[in-house]
C-alpha positions in Angstrom: 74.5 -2.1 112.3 71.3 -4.6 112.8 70.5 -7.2 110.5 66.9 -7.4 108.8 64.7 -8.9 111.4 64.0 -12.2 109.2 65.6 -15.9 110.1 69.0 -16.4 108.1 67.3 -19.4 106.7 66.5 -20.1 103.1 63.3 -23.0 104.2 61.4 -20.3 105.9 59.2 -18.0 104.0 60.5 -14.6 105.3 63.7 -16.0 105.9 66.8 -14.4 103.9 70.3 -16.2 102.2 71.2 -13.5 100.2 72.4 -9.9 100.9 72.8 -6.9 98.6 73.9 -3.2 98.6 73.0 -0.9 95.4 74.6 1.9 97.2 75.2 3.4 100.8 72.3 3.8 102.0 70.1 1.3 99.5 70.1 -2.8 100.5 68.2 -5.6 100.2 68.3 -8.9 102.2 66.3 -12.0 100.2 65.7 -15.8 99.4 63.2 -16.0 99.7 61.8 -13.3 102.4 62.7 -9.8 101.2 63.4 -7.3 103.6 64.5 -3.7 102.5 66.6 -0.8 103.7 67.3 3.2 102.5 69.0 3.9 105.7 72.1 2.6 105.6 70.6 -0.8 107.5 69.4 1.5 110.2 66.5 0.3 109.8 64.4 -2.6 107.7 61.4 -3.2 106.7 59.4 -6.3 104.7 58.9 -5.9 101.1 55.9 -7.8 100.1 56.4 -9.3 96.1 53.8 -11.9 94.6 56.3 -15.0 96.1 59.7 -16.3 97.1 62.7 -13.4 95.4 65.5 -16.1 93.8 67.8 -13.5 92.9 67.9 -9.6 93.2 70.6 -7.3 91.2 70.7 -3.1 91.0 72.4 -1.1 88.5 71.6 2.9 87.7 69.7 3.8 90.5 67.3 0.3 89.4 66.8 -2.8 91.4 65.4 -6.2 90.1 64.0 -8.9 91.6 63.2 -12.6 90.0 60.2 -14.1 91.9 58.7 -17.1 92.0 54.9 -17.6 92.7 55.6 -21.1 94.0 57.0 -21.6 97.8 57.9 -24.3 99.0 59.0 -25.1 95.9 57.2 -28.9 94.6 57.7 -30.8 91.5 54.0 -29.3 90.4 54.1 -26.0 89.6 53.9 -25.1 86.6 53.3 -20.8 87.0 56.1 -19.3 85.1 59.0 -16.8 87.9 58.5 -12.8 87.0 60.7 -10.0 86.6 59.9 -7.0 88.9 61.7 -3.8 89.2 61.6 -0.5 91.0 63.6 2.7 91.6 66.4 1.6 93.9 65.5 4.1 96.9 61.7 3.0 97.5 59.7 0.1 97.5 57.7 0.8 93.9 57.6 -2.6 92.6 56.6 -3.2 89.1 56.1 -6.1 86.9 58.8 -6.3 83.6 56.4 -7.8 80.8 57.3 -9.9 78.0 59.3 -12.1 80.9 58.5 -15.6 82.1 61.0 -17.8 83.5 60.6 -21.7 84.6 59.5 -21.3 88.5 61.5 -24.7 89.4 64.7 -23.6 88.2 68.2 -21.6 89.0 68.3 -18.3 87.7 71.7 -15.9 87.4 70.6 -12.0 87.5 73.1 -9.5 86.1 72.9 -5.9 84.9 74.8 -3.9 83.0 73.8 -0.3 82.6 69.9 -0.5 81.5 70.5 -4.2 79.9 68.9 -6.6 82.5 70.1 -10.6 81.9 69.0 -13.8 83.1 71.1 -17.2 82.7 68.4 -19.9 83.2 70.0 -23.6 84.3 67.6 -25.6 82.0 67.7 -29.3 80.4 69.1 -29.9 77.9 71.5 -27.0 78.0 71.2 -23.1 80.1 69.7 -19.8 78.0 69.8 -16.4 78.4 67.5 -14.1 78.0 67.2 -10.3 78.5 65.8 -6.6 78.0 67.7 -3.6 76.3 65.6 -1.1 78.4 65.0 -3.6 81.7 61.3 -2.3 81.1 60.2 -5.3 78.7 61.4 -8.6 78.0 63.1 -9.2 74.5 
């Protein structure tokens, strides 16, 4: 099967690190470049999101995305990482609201069923936060 055509590099802005499957035909390659597939990885194509994909995770026929405006990341940015999602099969990218994560730091994406949670790495100590529905933050 090919790979996406992006560099396996995480310091180039189409470049990709990461690699995930929602199902058999349904994959995304990311970090922070994302590049798309609904072939199997027959074929790819770029997905164009509003700045550098941290982490990506699908459940339910759903896939999410955390982005960060800020690439290369530098010690001044200060606009807050988004939560987008979109039906796993096409590219329909929408924006979860009620969501703002710190741009600068790690984030852990998981999903169970419709619940969508982030673990933040922040100073002094890590917090989670969430959505029941994936549509809205809590």
């Amino acid at each position: 099967m090919p790979a996406p055509p992006a560099p396996l590099d995480a310091d180039h802005p189409e470049g990709v690190s990461e690699l995930r499957f929602a199902d058999a035909a349904d994959g995304f390659a990311f970090d922070p470049g994302v590049w798309a597939t609904h072939d199997g990885a027959a074929h790819w194509h770029q997905v164009h999101l509003p700045g550098a994909v941290l982490a990506m995770a699908s459940a339910d026929r759903e896939v999410y995305a955390v982005v960060a405006p800020c690439w290369p990341f530098t010690g001044s940015c200060t606009t807050p990482a988004r939560l987008y999602r979109s039906p796993t099969g096409v590219d329909a990218w929408q924006l979860v609201a009620g969501l703002s994560l710190p741009s600068q730091l790690g984030v852990v994406l998981r999903l169970q069923g419709s619940r969508v949670f982030l673990l933040v790495e922040a100073s002094p100590a890590p917090y989670l936060v969430g959505s029941v529905d994936g549509s809205q933050g809590l």
